[in-house]
N, CA, C and O of each residue as an XYZ file, in Angstrom:
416
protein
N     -37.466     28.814     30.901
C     -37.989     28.151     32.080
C     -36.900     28.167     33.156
O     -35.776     27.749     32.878
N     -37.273     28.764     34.714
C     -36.402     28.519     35.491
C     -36.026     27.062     36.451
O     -36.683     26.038     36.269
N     -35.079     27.108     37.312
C     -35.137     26.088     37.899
C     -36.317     26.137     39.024
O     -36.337     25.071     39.639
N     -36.980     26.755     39.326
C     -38.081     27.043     39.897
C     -39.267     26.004     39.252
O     -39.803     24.954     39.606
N     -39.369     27.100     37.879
C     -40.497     26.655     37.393
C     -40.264     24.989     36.994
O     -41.201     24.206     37.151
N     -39.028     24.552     36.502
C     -39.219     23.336     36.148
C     -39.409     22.582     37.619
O     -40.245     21.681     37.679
N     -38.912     22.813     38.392
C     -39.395     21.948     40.026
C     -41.312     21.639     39.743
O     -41.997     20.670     39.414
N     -41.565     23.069     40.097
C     -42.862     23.129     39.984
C     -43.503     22.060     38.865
O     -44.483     21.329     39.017
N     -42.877     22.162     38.019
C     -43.594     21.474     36.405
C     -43.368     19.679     37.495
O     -44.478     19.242     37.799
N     -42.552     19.055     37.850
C     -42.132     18.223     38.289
C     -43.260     17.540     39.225
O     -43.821     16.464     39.020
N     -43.477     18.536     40.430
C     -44.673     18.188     41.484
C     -45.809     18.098     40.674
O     -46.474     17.064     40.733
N     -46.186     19.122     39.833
C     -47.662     18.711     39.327
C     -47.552     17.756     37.996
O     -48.540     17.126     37.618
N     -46.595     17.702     37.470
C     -46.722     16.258     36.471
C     -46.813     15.156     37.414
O     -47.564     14.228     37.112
N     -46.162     15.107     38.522
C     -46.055     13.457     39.687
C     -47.454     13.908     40.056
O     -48.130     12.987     39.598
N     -48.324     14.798     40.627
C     -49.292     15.150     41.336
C     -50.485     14.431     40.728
O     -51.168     13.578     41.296
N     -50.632     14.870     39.554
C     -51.782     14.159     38.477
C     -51.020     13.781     37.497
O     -50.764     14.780     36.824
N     -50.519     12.844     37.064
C     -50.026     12.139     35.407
C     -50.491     12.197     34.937
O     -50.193     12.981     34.036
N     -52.042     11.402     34.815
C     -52.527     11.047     33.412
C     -53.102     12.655     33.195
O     -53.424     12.908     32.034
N     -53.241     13.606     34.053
C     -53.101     15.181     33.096
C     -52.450     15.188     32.047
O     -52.879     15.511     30.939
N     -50.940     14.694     32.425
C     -49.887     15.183     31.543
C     -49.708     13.844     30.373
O     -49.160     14.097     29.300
N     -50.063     12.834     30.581
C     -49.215     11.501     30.154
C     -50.580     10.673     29.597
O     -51.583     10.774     30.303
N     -50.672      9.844     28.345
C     -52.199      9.318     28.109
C     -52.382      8.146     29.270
O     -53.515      7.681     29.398
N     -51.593      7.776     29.900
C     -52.050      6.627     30.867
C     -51.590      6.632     32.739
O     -52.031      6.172     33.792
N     -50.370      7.522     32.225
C     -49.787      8.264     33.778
C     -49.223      7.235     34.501
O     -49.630      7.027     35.644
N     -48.259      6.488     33.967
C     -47.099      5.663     33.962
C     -45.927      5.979     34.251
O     -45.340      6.657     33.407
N     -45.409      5.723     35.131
C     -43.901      6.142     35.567
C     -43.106      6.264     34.448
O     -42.299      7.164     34.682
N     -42.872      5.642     32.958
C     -41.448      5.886     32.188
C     -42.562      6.707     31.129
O     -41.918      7.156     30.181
N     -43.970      7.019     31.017
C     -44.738      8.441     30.493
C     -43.960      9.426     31.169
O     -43.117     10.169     30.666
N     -44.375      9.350     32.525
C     -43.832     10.855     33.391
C     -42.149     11.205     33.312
O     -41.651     12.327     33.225
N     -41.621     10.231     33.354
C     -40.324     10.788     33.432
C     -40.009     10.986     31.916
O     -39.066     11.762     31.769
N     -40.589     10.449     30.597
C     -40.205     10.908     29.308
C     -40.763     12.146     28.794
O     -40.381     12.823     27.840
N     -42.022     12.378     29.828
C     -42.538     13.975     29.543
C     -41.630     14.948     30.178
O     -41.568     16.093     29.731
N     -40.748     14.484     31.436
C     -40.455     15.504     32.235
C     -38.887     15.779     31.196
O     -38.541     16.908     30.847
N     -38.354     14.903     30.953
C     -37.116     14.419     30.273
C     -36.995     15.513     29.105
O     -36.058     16.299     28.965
N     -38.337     15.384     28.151
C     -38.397     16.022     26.853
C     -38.627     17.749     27.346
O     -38.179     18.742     26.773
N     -39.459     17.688     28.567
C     -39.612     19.092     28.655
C     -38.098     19.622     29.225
O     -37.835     20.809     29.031
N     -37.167     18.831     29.875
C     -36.098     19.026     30.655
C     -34.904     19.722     29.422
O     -34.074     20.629     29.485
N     -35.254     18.952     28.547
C     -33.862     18.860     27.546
C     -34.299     19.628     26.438
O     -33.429     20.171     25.757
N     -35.731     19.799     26.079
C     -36.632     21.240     25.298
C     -36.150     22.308     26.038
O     -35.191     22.832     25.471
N     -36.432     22.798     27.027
C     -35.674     23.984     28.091
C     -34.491     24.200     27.989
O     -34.072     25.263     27.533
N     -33.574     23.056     28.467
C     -32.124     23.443     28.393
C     -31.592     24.028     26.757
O     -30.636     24.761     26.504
N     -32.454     23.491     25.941
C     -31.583     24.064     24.830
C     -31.644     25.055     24.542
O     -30.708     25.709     24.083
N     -33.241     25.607     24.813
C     -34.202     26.903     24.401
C     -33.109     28.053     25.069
O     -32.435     28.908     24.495
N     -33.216     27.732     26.421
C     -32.416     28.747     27.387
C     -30.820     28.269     27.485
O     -30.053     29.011     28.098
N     -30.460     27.399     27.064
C     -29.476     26.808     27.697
C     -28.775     26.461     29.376
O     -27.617     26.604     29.766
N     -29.925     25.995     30.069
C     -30.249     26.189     31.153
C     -29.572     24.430     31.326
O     -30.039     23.611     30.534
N     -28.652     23.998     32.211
C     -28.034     22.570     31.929
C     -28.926     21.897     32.943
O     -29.037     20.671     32.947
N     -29.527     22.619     33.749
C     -29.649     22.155     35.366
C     -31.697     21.744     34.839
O     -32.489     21.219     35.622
N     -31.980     22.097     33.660
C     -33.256     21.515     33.779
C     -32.999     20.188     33.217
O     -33.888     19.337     33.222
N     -31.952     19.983     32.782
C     -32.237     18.135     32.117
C     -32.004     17.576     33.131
O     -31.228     18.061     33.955
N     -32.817     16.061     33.369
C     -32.368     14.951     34.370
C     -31.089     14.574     34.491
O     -30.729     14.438     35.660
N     -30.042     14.298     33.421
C     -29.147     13.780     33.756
C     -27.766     14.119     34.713
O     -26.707     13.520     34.896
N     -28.361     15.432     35.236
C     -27.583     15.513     36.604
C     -28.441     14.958     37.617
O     -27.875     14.612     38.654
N     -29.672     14.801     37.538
C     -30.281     14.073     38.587
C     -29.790     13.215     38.860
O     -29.195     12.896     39.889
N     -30.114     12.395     37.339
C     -29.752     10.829     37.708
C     -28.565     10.439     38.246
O     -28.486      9.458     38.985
N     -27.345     11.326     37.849
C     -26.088     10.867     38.785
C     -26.229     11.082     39.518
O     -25.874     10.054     40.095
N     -26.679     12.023     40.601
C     -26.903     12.102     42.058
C     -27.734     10.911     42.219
O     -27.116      9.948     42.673
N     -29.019     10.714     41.958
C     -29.501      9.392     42.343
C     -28.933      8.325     42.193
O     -29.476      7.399     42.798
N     -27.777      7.995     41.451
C     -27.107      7.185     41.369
C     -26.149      7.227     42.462
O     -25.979      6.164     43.059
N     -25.582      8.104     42.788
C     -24.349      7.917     44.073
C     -25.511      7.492     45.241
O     -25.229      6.667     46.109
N     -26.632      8.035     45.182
C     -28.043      7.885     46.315
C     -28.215      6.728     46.640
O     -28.433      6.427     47.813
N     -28.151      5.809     45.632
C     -29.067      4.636     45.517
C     -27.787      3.690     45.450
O     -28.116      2.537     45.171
N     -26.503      3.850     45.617
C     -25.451      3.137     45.558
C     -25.066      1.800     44.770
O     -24.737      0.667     45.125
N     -25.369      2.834     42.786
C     -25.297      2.403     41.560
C     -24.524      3.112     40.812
O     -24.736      3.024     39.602
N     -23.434      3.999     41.268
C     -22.327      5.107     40.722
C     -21.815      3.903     40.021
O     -21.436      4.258     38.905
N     -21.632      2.557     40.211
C     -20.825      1.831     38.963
C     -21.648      1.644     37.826
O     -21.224      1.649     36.671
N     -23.125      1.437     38.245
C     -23.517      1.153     36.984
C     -24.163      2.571     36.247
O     -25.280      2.363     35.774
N     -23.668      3.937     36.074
C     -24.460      5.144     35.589
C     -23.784      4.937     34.137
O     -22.752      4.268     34.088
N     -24.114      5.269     33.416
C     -25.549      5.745     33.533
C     -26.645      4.781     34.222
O     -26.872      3.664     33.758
N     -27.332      5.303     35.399
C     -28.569      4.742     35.746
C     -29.602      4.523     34.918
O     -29.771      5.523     34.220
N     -30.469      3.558     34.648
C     -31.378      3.657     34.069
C     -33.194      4.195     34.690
O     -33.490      4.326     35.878
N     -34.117      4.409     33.545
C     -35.109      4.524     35.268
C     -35.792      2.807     35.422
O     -36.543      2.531     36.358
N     -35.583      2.264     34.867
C     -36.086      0.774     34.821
C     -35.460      0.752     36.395
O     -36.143      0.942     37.401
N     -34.074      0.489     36.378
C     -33.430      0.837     38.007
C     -33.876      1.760     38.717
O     -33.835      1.303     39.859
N     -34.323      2.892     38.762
C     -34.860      3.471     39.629
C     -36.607      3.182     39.883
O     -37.031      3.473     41.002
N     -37.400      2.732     39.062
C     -38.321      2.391     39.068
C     -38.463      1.074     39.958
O     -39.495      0.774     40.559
N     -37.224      0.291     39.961
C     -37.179     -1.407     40.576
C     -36.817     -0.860     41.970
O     -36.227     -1.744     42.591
N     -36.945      0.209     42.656
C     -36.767      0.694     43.437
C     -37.716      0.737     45.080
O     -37.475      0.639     46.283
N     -39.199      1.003     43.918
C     -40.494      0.693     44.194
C     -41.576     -0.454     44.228
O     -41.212     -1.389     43.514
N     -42.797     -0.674     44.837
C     -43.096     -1.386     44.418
C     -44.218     -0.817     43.507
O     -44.975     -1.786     43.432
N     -44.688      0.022     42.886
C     -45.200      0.247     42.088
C     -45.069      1.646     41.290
O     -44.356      2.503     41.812
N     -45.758      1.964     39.957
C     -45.699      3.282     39.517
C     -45.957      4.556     40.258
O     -45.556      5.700     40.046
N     -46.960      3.906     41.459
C     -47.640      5.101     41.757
C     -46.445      5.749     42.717
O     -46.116      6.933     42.638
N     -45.850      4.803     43.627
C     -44.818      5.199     44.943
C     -43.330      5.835     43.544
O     -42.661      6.834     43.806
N     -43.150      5.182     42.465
C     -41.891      5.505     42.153
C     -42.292      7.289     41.827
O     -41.632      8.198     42.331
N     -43.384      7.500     40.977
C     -44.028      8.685     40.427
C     -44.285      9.759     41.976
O     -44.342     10.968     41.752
N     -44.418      9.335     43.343
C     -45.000     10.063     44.053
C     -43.269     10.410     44.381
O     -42.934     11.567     44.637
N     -42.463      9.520     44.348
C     -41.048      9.958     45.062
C     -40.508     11.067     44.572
O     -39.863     11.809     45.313
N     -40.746     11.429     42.856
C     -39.711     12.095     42.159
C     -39.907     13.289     42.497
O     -38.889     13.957     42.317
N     -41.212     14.180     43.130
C     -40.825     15.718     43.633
C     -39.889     15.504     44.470
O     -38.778     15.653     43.960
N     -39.876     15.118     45.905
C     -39.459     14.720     46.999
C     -38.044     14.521     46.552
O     -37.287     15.187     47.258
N     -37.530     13.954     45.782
C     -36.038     13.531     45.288
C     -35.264     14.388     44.505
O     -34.042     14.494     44.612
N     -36.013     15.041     43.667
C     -36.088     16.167     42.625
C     -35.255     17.754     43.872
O     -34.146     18.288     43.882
N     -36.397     17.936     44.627
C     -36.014     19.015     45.324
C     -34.510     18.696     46.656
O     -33.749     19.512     47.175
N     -34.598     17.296     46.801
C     -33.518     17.384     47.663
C     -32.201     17.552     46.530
O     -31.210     18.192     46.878
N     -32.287     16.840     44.967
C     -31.460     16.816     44.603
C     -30.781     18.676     44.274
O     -29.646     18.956     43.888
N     -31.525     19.320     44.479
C     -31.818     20.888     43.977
C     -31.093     21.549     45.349
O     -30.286     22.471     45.231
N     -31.372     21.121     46.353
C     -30.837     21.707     47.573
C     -29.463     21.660     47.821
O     -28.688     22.575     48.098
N     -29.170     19.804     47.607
C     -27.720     19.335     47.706
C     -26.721     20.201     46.461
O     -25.573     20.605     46.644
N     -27.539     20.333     45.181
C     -26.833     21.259     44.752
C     -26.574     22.495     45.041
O     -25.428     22.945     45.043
N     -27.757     23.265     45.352
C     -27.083     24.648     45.816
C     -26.163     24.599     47.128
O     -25.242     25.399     47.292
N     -26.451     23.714     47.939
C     -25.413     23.429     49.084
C     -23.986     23.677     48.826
O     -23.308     24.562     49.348
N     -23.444     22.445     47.615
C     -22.134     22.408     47.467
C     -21.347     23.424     45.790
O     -20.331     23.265     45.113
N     -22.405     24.316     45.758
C     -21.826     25.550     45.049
C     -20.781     26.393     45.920
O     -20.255     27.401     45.449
């Protein structure tokens, strides 16, 4: 899986959840995206599909670099509901993707 395709996988898991998730719950979506993130990286050894470079960037983002590991309970308390935290993560996902290729 590329970093492409996992973006993509990202927008349409946030797009429709309960497609992907039995109830389409913000800590469903991010544990589907998580398992598919860290299934990939091992398959390919691809580092950049697991979240946890996300989450440190969202963590310097959200100005919680003391407390990282971030949790998503914290990023979820972010919002006021599943639906806004679930609609953010393409949107956050791809800037976090940009800022990286930026500072390569």
């Amino acid at each position: 899986m590329t970093k492409i395709q996992f973006h993509e996988l990202v927008y349409y898991v946030c797009k429709r959840p309960k497609m992907y998730t039995p109830a389409g719950s913000f800590f469903e979506v991010v544990s589907f995206l998580e398992g598919l993130g860290a299934g990939a990286g091992i398959q390919n050894n691809n580092a950049h599909l697991k979240f946890t470079p996300f989450m440190q960037w969202m963590a310097r983002r959200l100005d919680k670099v003391a407390n990282f590991p971030m949790s998503w309970q914290e990023f979820r308390d972010v919002y006021p509901s599943d639906k806004e935290a679930i609609a953010s993560l393409p949107g956050l996902y791809d800037d976090f993707l940009n800022d990286r290729d930026l500072n390569k």
